[in-house]
N, C-alpha and C positions, 0 to 999 in steps of 0.2 A: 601502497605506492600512490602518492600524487601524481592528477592528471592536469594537462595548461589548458586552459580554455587562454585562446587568444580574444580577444572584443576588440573590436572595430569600428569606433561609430565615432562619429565626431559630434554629438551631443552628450558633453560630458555627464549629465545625471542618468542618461541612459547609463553609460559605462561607469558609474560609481554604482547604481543599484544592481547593475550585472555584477558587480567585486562583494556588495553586503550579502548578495544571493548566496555564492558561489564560494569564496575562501571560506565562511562556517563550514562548509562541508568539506575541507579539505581540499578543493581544485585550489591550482597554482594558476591567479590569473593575471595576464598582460596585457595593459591595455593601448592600443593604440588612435590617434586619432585621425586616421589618414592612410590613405593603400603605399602610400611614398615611405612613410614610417617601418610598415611590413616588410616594405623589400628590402628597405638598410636593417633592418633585424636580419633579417635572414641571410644577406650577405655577409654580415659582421660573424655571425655565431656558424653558419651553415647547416646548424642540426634544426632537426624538428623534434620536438618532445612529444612524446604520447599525449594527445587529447583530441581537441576541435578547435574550428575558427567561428565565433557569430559574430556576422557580417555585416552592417547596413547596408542599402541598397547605391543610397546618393547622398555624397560626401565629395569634397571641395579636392582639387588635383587629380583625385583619379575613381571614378565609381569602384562598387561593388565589382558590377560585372569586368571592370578592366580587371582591376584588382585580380579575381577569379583566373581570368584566361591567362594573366601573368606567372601564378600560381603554378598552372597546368603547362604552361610553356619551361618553367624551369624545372618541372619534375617533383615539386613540391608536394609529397600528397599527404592530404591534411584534411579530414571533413569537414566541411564547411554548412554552417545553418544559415539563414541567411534572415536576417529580424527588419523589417523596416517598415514604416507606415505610409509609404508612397505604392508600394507594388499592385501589379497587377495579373491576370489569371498568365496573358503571354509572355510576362516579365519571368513569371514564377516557372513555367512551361521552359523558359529559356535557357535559366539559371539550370534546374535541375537537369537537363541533356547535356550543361557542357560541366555535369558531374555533381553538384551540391546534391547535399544526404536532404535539406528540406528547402523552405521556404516560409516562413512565420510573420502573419502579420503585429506591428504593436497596435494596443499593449496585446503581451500575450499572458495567458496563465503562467504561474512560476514553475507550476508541477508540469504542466506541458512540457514545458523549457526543458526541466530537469531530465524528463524521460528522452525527449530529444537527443540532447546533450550526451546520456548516457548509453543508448542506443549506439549513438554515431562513435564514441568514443568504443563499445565493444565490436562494435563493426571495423575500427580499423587493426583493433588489436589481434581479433580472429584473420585477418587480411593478410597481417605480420605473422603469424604465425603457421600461416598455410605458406605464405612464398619462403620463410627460414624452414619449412618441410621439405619444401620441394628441393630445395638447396640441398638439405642434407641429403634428403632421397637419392640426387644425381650423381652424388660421392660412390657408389654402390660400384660404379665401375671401375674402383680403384682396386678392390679385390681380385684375388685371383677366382679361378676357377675353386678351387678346394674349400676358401675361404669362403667365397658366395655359399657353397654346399653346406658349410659347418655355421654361415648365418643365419639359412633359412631354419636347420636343426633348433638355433636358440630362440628363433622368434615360435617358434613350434613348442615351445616348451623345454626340451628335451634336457638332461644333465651333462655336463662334459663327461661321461661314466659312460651316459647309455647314448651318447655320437660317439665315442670312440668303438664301443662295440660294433653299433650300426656299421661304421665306415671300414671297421677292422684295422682299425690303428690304436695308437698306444693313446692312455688318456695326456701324456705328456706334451703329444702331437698337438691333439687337441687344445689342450691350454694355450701352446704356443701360438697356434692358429687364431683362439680368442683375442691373447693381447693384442697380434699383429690387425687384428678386425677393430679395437677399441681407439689402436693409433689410428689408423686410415682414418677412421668416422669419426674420430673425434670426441668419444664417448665414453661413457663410464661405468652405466647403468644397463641391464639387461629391458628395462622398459624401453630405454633410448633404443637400443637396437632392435628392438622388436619394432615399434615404431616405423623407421630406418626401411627397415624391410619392407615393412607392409605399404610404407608409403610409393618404396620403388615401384611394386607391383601394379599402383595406381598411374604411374607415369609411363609403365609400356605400351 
């Protein structure tokens, strides 16, 4: 899977040797020169692609930092590194409270960069994938009673053979009860529901 590193700077050789860094390695990068730029991207397309944003600090129309709070005002969330050769210790203290994953002075090492970069990009992705958890976790009370009973059974291990014993119903019941567990949740796989389960358990 390709990731987008946005770049942000309005000194173009910065943002060409940030695209020679970074497309060899496969990131999908965009380059912008201006925070005015950013938000008609983001207006036009409305999505965000998995990656980061490296950001300069001071750029012509709108800084870093506006840029940033604009970002967070519209609900954008998007890691943000933040590269620039003006900053400073309460600049960087600033930046990081109202949420950026770092602060980098230029020049910076490229392998820094990189780990950066990749850091912040599996940080948003583990982020995504706890809150599409918790989502599917909340589904749990679409189940009935019986059904909750015969999901905990499959997150347990257990056969559709040896829950219908347990429960003293037919294995046919049993089945039935699975599929009608697989539509509610939305699922397919006996990992996904076990999942599913164990996540609910985490949100009571």
């Amino acid at each position: 899977m390709s990731y987008t590193v946005y770049v942000v700077d309005d000194d173009e050789s910065v943002s060409k040797s940030l695209q020679w860094l970074l497309e060899p390695l496969g990131y999908t990068v965009i380059v912008f020169h201006n925070g005015l730029e950013v938000i008609n991207h983001f207006e036009k397309i409305g999505v965000v692609d998995i990656g980061c944003m490296i950001l300069d600090l001071r750029m012509p129309l709108m800084s870093g930092c506006e840029l940033q709070d604009e970002l967070n005002d519209r609900g954008i969330d998007l890691p943000i590194i933040f590269l620039s050769g003006h900053g400073d210790i309460p600049q960087a203290i600033s930046v990081i409270k109202s949420g950026a994953d770092d602060f980098l002075q230029k020049p910076v090492n490229d392998q820094i960069l990189l780990d950066k970069i990749n850091r912040s990009i599996r940080s948003r992705i583990d982020r995504l994938d706890r809150v599409q958890s918790q989502q599917k976790a909340s589904t749990i009370h679409l189940l009935t009673d019986r059904e909750t009973e015969i999901l905990r059974f499959v997150a347990e291990g257990l056969s559709s053979k040896e829950i219908a014993r347990s429960l003293e119903i037919s294995y046919k019941t049993v089945e039935v009860h699975r599929t009608n567990i697989r539509k509610k949740l939305n699922t397919k796989s006996v990992a996904e529901l076990t999942k599913i389960y164990f996540d609910s358990l985490k949100n009571d």
